[in-house]
C-alpha positions in Angstrom: 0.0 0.0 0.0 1.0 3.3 -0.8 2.4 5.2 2.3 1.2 8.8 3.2 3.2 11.1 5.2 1.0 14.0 7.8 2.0 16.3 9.9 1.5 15.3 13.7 -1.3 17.7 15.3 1.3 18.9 18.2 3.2 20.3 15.6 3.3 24.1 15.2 5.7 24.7 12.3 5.4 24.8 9.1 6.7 22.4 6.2 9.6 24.7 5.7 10.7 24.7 9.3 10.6 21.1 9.1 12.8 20.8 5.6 15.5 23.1 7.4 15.3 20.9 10.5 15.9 18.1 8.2 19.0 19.8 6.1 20.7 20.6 9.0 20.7 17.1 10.4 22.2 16.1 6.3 24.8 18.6 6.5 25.9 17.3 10.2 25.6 14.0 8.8 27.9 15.2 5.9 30.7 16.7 8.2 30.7 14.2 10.6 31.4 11.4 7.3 34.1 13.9 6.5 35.5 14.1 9.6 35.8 10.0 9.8 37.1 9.7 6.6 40.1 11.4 7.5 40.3 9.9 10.6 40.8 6.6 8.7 42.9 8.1 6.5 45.3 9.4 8.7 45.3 5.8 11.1 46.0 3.6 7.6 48.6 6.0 7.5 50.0 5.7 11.0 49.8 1.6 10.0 51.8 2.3 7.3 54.5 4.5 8.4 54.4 1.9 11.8 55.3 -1.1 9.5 58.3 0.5 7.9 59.5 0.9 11.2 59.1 -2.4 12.1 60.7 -3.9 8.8 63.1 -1.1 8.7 64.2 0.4 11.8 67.7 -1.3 11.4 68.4 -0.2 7.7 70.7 2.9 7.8 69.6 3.8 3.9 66.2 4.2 5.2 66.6 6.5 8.5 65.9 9.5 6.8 62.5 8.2 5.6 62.1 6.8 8.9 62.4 10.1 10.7 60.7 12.1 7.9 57.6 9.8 8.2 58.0 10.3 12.0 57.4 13.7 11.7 54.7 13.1 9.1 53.0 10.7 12.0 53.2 13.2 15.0 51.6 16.4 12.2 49.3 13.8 11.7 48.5 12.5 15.8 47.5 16.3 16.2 45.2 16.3 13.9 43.2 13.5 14.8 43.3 14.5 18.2 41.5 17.5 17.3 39.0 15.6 15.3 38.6 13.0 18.0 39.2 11.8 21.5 42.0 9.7 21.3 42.0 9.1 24.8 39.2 8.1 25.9 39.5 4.2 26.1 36.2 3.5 27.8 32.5 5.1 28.2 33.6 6.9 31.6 36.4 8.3 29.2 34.6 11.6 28.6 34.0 12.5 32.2 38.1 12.8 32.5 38.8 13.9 28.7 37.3 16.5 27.0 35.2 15.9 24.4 36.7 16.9 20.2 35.1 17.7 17.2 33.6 13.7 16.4 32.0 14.0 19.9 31.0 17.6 19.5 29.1 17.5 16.7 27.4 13.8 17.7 26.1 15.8 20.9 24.9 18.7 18.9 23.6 16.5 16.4 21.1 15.3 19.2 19.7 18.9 19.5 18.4 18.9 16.2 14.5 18.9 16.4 12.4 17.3 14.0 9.6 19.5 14.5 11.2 22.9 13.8 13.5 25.0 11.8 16.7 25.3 13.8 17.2 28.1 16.0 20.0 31.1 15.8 22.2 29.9 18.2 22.4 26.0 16.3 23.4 27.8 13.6 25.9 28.9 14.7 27.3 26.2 16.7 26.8 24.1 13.7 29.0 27.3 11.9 31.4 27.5 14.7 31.8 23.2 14.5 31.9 23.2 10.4 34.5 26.2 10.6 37.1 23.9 13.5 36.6 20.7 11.0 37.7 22.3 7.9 40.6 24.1 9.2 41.5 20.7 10.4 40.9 18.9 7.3 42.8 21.8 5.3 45.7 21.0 7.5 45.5 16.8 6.9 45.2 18.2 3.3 48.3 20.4 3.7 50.2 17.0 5.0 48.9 15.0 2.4 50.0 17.3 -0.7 53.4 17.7 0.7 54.9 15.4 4.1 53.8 12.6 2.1 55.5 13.2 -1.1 58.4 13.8 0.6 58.7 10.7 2.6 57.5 8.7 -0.3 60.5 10.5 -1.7 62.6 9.1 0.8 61.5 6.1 0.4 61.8 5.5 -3.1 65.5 6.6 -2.6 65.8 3.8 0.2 64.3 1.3 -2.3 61.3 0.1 -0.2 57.7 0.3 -0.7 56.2 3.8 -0.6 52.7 5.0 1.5 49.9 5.3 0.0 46.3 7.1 1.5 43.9 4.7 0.9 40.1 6.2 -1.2 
């Protein structure tokens, strides 16, 4: 049977109140995929760079891609602590570490009503939270477009197998 969608009786908005509602919980839904996505980019990285130094650490040819990709991995450590609580190994984690941008916008994402356009003050924490992720994503960019080429560099030098960020 066909399904028909109506608006509940307790509900005092309008249709476009309810649309905006709904686009703001997409776009939250949009940064917070973007936010994981480089999260998993920059741990298959950490993998990566982790193996070489396992299978390489006593090769002298390769030190300084070893140490270059060591600096690549601690750029990279502070980003994904901004993005996330690294941290917090349990669900009693938050009440002694403060909560990052993956936690941040899951708790704002709860404030989102389905029964009204968002307020003035959600958007602009949604602003505020949009604005922190991209600077951090510009800066994994940043790492990506030039660390990495230049410990793949290194590496290519050495003669081992190069790192790769995974699509």
């Amino acid at each position: 049977r066909p399904l028909r969608g109506v608006r509940a009786p307790r509900e005092k908005d309008s249709g476009p109140g309810i649309q905006e509602a709904v686009t703001l919980g997409l776009q939250v839904r949009d940064r917070i995929s973007q936010l994981h996505q480089a999260i998993n980019e920059i741990r298959e990285t950490t993998t990566q760079i982790d193996s070489l130094k396992k299978r390489f650490a006593e090769n002298d040819k390769v030190k300084p891609a070893l140490a270059a990709a060591a600096d690549l991995e601690t750029k990279a450590a502070a980003i994904e602590g901004v993005l996330m609580q690294v941290k917090m190994k349990s669900s009693e984690g938050n009440l002694v570490f403060p909560n990052e941008l993956n936690e941040e916008f899951y708790s704002f994402n709860g404030t989102i009503d389905a029964d009204s356009a968002p307020t003035e003050p959600q958007q602009a924490v949604f602003k505020k939270l949009s604005t922190r992720l991209d600077e951090q994503l510009q800066q994994w960019t940043a790492l990506k477009q030039t660390d990495l080429p230049k410990v793949n560099e290194l590496i290519k030098q050495a003669d081992v197998p190069a790192l790769a960020v995974a699509k």
